[in-house]
C-alpha positions as CSV (number, residue, x, y, z in Angstrom):
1,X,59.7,17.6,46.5
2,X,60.1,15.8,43.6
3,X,61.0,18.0,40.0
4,X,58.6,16.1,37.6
5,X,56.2,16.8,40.2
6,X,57.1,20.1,40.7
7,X,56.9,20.7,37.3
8,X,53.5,19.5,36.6
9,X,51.6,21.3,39.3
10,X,53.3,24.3,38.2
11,X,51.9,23.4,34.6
12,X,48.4,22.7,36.1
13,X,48.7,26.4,38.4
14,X,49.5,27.9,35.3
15,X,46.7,26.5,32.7
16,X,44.1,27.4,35.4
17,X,45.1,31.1,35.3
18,X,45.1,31.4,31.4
19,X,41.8,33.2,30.2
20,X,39.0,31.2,28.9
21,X,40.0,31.8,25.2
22,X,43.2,31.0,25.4
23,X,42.7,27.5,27.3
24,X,40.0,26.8,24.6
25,X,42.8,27.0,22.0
26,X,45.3,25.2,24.2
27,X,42.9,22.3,24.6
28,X,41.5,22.6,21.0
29,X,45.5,22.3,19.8
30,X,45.9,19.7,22.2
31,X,43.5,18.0,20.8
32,X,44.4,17.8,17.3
33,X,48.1,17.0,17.8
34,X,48.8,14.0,20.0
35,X,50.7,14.3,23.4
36,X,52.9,12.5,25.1
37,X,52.0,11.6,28.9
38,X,55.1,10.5,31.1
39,X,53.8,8.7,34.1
40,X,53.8,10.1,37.4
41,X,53.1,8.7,41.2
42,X,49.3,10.1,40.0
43,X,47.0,8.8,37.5
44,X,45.7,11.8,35.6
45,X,43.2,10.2,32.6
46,X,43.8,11.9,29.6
47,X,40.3,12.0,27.2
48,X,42.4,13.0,23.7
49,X,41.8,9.8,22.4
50,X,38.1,9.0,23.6
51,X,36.1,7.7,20.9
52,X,32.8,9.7,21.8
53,X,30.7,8.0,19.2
54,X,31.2,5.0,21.2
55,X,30.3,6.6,24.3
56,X,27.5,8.6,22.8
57,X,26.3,5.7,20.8
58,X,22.4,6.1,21.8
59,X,22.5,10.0,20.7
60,X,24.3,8.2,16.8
61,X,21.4,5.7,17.0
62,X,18.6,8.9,17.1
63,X,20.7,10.7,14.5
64,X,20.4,7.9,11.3
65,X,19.0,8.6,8.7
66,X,15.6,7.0,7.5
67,X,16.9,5.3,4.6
68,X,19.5,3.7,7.1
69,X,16.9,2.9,9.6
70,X,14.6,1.2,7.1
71,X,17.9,-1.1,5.8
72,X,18.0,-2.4,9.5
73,X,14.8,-2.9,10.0
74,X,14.4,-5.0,6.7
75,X,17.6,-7.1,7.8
76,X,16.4,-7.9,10.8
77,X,12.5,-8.2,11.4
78,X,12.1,-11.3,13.3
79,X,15.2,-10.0,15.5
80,X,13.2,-6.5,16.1
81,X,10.2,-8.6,17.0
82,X,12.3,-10.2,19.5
83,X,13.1,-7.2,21.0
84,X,10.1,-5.5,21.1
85,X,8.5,-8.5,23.1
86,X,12.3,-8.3,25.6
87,X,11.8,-4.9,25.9
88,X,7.8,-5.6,26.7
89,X,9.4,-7.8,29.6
90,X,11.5,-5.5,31.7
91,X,9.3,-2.7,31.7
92,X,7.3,-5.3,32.8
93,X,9.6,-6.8,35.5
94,X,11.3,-3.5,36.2
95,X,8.9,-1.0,35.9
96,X,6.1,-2.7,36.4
97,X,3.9,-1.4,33.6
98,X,1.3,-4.5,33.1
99,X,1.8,-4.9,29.7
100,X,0.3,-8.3,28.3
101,X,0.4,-8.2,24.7
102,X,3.2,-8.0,22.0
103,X,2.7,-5.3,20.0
104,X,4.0,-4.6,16.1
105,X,7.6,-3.7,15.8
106,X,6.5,-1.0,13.3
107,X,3.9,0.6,15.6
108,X,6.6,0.2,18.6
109,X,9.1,2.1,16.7
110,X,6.9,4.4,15.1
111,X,5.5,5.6,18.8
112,X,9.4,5.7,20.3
113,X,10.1,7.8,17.1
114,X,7.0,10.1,18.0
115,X,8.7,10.7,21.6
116,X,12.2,11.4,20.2
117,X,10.7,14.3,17.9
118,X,9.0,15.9,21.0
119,X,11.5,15.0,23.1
120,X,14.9,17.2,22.6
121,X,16.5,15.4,26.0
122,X,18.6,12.5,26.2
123,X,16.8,11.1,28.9
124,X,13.3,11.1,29.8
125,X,12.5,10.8,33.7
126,X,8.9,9.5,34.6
127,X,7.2,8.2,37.6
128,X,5.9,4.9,38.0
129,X,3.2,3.8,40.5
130,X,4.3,0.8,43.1
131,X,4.8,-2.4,41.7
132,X,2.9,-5.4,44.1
133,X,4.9,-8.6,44.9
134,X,2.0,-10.4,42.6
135,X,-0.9,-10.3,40.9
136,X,-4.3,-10.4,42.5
137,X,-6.3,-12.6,40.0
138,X,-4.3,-15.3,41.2
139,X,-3.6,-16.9,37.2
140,X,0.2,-17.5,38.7
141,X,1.1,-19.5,41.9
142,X,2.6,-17.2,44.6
143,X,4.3,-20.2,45.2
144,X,5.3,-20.7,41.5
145,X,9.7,-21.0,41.1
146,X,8.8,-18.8,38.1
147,X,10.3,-15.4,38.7
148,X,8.5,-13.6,36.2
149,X,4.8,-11.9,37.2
150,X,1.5,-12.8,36.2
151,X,1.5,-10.3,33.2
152,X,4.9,-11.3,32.1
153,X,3.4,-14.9,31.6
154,X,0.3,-13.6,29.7
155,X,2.8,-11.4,27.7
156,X,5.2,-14.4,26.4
157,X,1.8,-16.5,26.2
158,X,0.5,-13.9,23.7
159,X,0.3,-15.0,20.1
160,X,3.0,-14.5,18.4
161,X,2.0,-13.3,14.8
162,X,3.6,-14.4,11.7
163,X,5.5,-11.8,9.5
164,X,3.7,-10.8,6.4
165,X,6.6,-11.4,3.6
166,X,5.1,-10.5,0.2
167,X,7.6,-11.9,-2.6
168,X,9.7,-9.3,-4.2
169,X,9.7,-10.8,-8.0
170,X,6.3,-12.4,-9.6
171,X,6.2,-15.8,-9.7
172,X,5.0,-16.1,-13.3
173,X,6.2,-13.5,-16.2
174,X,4.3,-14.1,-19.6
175,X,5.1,-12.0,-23.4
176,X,2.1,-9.8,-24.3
177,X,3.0,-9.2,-28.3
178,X,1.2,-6.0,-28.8
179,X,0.3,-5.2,-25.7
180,X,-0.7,-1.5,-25.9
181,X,1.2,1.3,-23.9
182,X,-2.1,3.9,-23.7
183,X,-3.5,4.6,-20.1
184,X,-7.1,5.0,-21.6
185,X,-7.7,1.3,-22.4
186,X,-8.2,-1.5,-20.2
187,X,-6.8,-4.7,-21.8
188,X,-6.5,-7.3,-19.0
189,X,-9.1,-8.9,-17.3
190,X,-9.4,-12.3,-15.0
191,X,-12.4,-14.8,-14.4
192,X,-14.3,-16.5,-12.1
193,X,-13.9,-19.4,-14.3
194,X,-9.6,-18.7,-14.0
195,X,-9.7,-17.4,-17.3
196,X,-7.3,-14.5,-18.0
197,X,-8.5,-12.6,-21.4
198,X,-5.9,-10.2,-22.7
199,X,-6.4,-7.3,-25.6
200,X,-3.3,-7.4,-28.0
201,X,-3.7,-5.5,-31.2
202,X,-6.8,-6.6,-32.9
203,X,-6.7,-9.9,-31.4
204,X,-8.2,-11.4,-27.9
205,X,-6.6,-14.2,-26.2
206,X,-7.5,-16.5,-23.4
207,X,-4.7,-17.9,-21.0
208,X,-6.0,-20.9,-18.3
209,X,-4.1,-20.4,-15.0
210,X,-4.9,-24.0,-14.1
211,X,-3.5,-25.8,-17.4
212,X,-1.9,-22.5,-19.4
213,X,-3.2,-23.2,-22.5
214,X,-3.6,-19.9,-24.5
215,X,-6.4,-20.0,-27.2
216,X,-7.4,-17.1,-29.4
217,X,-10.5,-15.6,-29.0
218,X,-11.2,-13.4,-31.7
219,X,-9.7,-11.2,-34.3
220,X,-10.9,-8.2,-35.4
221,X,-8.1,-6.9,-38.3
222,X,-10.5,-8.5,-40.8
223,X,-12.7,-5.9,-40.2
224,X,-9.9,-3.6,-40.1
225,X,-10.4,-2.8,-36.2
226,X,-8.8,-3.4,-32.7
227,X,-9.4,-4.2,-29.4
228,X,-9.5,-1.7,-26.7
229,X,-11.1,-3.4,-24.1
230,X,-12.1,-6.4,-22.5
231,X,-14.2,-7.2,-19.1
232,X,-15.8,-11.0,-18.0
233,X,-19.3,-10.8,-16.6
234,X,-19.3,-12.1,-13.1
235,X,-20.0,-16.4,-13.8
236,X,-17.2,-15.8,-15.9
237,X,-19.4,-17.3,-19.2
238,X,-19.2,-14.4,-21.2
239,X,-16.3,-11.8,-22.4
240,X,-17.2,-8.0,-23.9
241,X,-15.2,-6.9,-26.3
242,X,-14.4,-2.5,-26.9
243,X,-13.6,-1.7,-30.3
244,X,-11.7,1.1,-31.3
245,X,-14.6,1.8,-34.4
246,X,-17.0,2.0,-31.3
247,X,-18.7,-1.8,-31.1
248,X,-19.2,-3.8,-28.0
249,X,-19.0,-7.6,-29.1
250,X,-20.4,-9.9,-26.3
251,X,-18.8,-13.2,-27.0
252,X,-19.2,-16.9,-25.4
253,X,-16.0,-18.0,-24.0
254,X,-16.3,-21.8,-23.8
255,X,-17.9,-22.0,-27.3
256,X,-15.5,-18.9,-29.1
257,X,-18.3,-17.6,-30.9
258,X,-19.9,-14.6,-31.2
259,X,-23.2,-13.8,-29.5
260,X,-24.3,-9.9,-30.5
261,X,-22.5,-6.6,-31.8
262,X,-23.4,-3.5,-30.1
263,X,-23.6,-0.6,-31.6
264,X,-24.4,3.3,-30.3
265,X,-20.9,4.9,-30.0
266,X,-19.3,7.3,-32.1
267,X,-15.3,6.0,-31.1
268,X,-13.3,3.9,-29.1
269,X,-15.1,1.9,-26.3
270,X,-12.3,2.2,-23.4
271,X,-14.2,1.0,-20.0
272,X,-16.6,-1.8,-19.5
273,X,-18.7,-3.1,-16.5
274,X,-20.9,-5.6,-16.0
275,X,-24.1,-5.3,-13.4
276,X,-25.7,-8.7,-13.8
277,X,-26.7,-9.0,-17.4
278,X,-26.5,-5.1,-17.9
279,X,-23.3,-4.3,-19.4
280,X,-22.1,-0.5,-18.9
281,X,-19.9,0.8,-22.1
282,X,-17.8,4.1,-21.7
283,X,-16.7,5.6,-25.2
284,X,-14.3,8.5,-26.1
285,X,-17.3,10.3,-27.3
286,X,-18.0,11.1,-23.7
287,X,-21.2,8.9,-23.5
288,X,-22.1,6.0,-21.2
289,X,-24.4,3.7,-22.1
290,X,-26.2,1.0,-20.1
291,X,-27.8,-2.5,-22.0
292,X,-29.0,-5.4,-21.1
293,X,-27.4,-8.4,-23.5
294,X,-31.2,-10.4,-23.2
295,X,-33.0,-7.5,-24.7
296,X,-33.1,-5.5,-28.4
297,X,-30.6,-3.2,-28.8
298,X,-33.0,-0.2,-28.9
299,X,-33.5,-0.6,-24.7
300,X,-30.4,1.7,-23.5
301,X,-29.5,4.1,-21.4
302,X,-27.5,7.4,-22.0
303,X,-25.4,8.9,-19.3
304,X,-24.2,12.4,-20.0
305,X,-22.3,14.3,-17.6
306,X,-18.5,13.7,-18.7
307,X,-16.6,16.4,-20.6
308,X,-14.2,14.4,-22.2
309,X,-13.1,10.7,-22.6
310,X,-14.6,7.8,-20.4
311,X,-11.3,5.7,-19.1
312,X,-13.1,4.1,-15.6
313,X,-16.2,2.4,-15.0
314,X,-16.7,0.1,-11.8
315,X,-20.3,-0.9,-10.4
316,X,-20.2,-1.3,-6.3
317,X,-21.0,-5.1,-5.3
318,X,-24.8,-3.7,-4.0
319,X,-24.9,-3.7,-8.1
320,X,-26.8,0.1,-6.6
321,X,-24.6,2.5,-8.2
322,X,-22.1,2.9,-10.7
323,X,-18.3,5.2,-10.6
324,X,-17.3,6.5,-13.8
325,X,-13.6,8.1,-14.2
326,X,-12.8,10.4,-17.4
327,X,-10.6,12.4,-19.0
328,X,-11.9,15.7,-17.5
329,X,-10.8,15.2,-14.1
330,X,-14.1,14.3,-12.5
331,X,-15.6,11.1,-10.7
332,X,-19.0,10.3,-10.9
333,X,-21.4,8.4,-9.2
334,X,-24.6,6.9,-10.8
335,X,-27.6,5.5,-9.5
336,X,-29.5,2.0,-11.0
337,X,-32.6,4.7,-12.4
338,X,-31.0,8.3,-12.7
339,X,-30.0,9.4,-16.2
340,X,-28.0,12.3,-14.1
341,X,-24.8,11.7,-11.8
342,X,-25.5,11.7,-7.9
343,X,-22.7,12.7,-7.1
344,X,-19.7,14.6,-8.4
345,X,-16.0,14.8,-7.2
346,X,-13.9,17.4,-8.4
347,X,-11.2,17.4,-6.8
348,X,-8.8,15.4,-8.7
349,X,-6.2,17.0,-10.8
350,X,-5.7,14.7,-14.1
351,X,-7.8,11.8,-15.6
352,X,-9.3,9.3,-13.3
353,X,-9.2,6.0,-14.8
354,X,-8.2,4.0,-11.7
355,X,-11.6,3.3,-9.3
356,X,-12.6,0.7,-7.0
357,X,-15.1,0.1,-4.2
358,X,-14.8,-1.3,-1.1
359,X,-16.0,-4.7,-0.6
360,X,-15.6,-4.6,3.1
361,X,-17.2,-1.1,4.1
362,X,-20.7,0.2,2.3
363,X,-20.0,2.7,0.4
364,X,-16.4,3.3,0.5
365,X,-15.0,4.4,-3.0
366,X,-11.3,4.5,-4.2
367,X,-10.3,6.3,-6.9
368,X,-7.0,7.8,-8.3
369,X,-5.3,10.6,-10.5
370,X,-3.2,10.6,-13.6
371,X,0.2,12.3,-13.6
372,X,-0.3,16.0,-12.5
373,X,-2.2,14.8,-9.8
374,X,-0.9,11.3,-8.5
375,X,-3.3,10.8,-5.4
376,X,-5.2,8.2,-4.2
377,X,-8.5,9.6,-2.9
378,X,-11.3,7.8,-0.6
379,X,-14.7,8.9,-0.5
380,X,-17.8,8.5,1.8
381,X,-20.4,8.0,-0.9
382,X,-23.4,7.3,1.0
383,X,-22.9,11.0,2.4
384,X,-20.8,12.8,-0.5
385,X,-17.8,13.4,2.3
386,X,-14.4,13.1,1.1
387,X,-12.7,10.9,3.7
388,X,-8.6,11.2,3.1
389,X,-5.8,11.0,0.4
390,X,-2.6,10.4,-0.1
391,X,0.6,11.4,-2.1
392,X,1.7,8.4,-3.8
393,X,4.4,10.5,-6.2
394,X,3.4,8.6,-9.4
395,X,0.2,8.6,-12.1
396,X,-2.2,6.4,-10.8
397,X,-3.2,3.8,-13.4
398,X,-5.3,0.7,-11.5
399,X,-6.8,0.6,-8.0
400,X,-8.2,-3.0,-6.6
401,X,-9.3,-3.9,-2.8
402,X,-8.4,-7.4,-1.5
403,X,-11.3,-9.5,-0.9
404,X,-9.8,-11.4,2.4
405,X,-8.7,-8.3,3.8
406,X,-8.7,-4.0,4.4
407,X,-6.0,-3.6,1.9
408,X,-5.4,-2.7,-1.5
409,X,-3.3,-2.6,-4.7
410,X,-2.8,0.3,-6.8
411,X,-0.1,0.1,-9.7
412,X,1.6,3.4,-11.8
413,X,2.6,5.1,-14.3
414,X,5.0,8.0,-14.8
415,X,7.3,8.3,-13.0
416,X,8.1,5.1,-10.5
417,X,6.3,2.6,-12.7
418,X,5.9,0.6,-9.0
419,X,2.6,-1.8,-8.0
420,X,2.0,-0.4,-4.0
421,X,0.2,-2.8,-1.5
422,X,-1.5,-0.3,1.1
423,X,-3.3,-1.1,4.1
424,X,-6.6,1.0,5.0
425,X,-7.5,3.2,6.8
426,X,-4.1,3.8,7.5
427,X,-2.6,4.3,4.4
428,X,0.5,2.5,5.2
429,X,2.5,1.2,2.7
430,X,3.1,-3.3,3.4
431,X,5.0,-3.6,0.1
432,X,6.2,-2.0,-2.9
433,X,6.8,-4.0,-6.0
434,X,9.0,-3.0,-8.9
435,X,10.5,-4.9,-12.3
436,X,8.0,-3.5,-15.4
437,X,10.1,-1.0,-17.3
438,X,7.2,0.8,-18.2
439,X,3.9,2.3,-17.0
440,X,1.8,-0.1,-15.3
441,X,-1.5,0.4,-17.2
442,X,-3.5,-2.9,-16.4
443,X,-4.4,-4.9,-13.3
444,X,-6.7,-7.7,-12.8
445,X,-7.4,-9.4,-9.3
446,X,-7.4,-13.6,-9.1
447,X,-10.6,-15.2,-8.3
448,X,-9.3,-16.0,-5.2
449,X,-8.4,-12.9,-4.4
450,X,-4.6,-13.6,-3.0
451,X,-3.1,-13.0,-6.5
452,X,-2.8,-10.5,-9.6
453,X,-1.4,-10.2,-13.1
454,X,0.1,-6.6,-13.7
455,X,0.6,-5.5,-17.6
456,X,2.4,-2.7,-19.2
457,X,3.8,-1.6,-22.7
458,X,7.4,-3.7,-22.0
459,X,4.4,-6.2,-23.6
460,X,5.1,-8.1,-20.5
461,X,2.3,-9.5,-17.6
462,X,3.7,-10.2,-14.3
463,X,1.8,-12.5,-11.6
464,X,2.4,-11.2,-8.3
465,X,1.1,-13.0,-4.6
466,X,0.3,-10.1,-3.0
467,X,-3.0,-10.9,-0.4
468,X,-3.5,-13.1,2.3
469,X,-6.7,-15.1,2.2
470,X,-6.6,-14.7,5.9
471,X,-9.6,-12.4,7.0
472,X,-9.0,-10.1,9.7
473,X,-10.4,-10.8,12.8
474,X,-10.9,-7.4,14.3
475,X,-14.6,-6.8,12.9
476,X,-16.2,-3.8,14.1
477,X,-20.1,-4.9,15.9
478,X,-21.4,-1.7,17.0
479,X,-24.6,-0.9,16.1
480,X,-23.8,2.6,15.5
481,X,-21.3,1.9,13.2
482,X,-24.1,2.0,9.8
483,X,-21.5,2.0,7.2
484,X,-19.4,-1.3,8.1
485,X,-20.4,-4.4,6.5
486,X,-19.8,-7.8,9.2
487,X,-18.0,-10.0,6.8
C-alpha cells in the first residue's frame, strides 16, 4: 500500500474517533489557519476557503438593511420594473399562474417582503394546479410559432405605466425680504388669475407667474401696522388683508386700491377664508367672524368655541361648512347657519393650523398637529368618525389636496423642515422634498393644481412640480358608496 496513503486514512480513522468537542476545535483551528493539501490518487474537496456569502447570496439579499434596499431601488427603478414584469413571465410559463397584468414594483416588493417576515425558511414549497397546453378563449393561435401562452401575451401587452419622477430641487427659488418665521400667520397665497400675493413686514406684494413682474400692493408702516395675512377670493379679483392691530382690508388687485377696512377684532387677524363673497376672519382674540364684503359692516357673525388663538380656517368646496384650527388643540367644524361648532375633534396634541378638505371625497377632512403632536389626521365629517393618521415625525405646518389626483402635500416645521407628497388612502409617502433651512410655514397650491410655492423664515419661496394633471382612472360607481364624489 502506498505510505501517503497509508498515512491519510490513518488521519481520517483517527479524526472520526476524536469526541465531538475536540473535532469542533480541530476543524474551527483548521479553519482559521490555512492548510496545505498535497495531492493524492483521490480528490478530497477541501471547503476552508469557500466564500459562503457567495454561496448563500439569496439568504445576504433578505438580510439588507432598509436604508440599503431603498438605495437600490432608487438606482434602478425602470430595471425593477423590468423584472417584475420577467418574473410575471415565468411564473407564468413555468408555473402556470395566469397572471396578465404588470403590477407596481413597490407593491411587488412590498408583498415578497410580507412573505419573508412570515416566512423564517429559505424555501417555500407550494402546489400548483396543472398547467393546459393552451388557452381556451382561443385569443392565441394553437398554431401560433409563438412559444409564450395566451396570458403571457396579454401580460407583455399590458400597459406599461410611466414612472412618476417628481424633481428633487424647485424649479424657481425667489428672496422673500421679511418674510416672517411665526407658524400662526399665513403669508402666501396664489390666484386663479396666477397671481402670487406674499405678506413681508408691513408690505404686500404681488408676483405674475406668467410675466414675473412684482408690484406692491400696499403698505401698512404708515399706519404703524403689519401684515399677517393674506387670502384671494376664488375669481381671483380681490385680496384680504390681516393686520396685526386686528383690521381686515379687502383690496382690488388689478386697480391697487383699497375697497373697505374691517373692523371687530381685538388683535392679530391670522387665518382668512373666503365662501363666495363672505369672508371668514380668525383673530388671536379667539373669535371668528363671518361678513359679507357687499353689506354694512354691522351684518356679522361671531363664532365662539376656541380657547386660544385662531391659526386655520378652510371652507369645504360645498361652501356648507367651515374647519377652524387653533391654538388649543382642537378642530372645529362649522355649519353655513350655526353660531355653535358641529363638530369637535380633540384629539390632536399641539396647534392645528394645517387643514384641508378633500376635493375628491364629500366630506373628507385633513388636518395636522404642531410639534408635540406631528400627525396628520383624516376625518369622516359627514359622520364625526375619525378615519386614520399617521406619524410624520415633524410639526405639521400646511396641508393641500391635489386637484387631478388622491394625493396631497403637507410641508413642516421642527424638526425635518421637509415638504412630503402622500398618496391617500394609503398614506404612502411618493416623494419627500428638502432644501429650506427653516420651518416651512406657508404653502399655496397653483391654479392648475400641478404646482406649489413653499415659504419659510430663510425669507426664501421655492416652486416645486409636485402633481400630475393626470386624473386617475379608477373611479369608484357604486351606488352604495354615498360619500365618493364621480369626478
Amino acid at each position: 500500500m502506498d505510505q501517503e496513503y497509508e498515512r491519510r486514512l490513518l488521519r481520517q480513522i483517527n479524526h472520526q474517533n476524536l469526541p465531538t468537542e475536540a473535532r469542533l476545535t480541530k476543524c474551527l483551528s483548521a479553519t482559521c489557519s490555512p492548510v496545505s493539501v498535497k495531492s493524492g490518487d483521490r480528490f478530497i474537496p477541501t471547503r476552508a476557503g469557500s466564500n459562503w456569502s457567495i454561496n448563500f447570496h439569496y439568504a445576504n439579499e433578505n438580510c439588507r438593511s432598509p436604508s440599503q434596499t431603498h438605495k437600490a431601488k432608487d438606482a434602478s427603478s425602470d430595471s425593477s420594473k423590468d423584472a417584475v414584469a420577467y418574473a410575471a413571465l415565468l411564473r407564468n410559463e413555468l408555473l402556470g399562474a395566469g397572471i396578465e397584468t404588470v403590477l407596481d414594483p413597490h407593491t411587488e416588493e412590498r408583498r415578497h417582503a410580507v412573505l419573508s417576515q412570515n416566512s423564517h425558511s429559505l424555501f417555500r414549497y407550494t402546489v400548483h394546479t396543472k398547467r393546459v397546453p393552451f388557452d381556451s378563449d382561443n385569443e392565441v393561435s394553437p398554431y401560433s410559432l409563438s412559444p409564450l401562452s395566451n396570458k403571457s401575451h396579454k401580460l407583455l401587452r399590458s400597459p406599461r405605466k410611466p414612472a412618476r419622477k417628481i424633481s428633487k430641487i424647485p424649479f424657481k427659488v425667489l428672496d422673500a425680504p421679511e418674510l416672517q418665521d411665526d407658524f400662526y400667520l399665513n403669508l402666501v397665497d396664489w390666484s386663479a388669475g396666477n397671481l402670487l400675493s406674499v405678506g413681508l413686514g408691513a408690505c404686500v406684494y404681488l408676483w405674475s407667474a406668467c410675466t414675473s413682474q412684482v408690484t406692491r400692493l400696499c403698505d401698512l408702516s404708515v399706519d404703524g401696522d403689519s401684515v399677517t395675512s393674506v387670502c384671494w377670493n376664488e375669481r381671483g379679483s380681490l385680496v384680504a388683508v390681516g393686520t396685526h392691530k386686528g383690521y381686515v382690508q379687502i383690496w382690488d388687485a388689478a386697480g391697487g386700491r383699497k375697497l373697505s377696512c374691517l373692523e371687530g377684532h381685538s388683535a392679530r387677524v391670522g387665518a382668512l377664508a373666503w365662501n363666495g363673497e363672505q369672508l371668514s376672519s380668525g383673530s388671536r382674540d379667539r373669535v371668528i367672524l363671518q361678513r359679507d364684503v357687499r353689506t354694512p359692516p354691522s351684518a356679522e357673525r361671531r363664532l365662539q368655541g376656541h380657547r386660544q388663538e385662531v391659526c386655520g380656517l378652510k371652507w369645504s368646496p360645498d361652501h356648507q361648512h367651515l374647519a377652524s384650527g387653533g391654538n388649543d388643540n382642537k378642530l372645529l367644524v362649522w355649519n353655513s347657519s350655526s353660531l355653535l361648532p358641529v363638530q369637535q375633534y380633540s384629539d390632536h396634541l399641539a396647534a392645528v393650523k394645517a387643514i384641508a378638505w378633500s376635493p375628491h371625497q364629500h366630506g373628507l377632512l385633513a388636518s395636522g398637529g404642531g410639534t408635540a403632536d406631528r400627525c396628520l389626521r383624516f376625518w369622516n365629517t359627514l359622520t364625526g368618525q375619525a378615519l386614520q393618521s399617521t406619524d410624520t415625525g415633524s410639526q405639521v405646518c400646511n396641508l393641500a389636496w391635489s386637484k387631478h389626483a388622491n394625493e396631497l402635500v403637507s410641508t413642516h416645521g421642527y424638526s425635518q423642515n421637509q415638504i412630503l407628497v402622500w398618496k391617500y388612502p394609503s398614506l404612502t409617502q411618493v416623494a419627500k422634498l428638502t432644501g429650506h433651512s427653516y420651518r416651512v410655514l406657508y404653502l399655496a397650491v397653483s391654479p392648475d393644481g400641478e404646482a406649489i410655492v413653499t415659504g419659510a423664515g430663510d425669507e426664501t419661496l421655492r416652486f416645486w412640480n409636485v402633481f400630475s394633471k393626470t386624473r386617475c382612472t379608477k373611479e369608484s360607481k357604486s351606488v352604495l358608496n354615498l360619500f365618493t364624489r364621480i369626478r
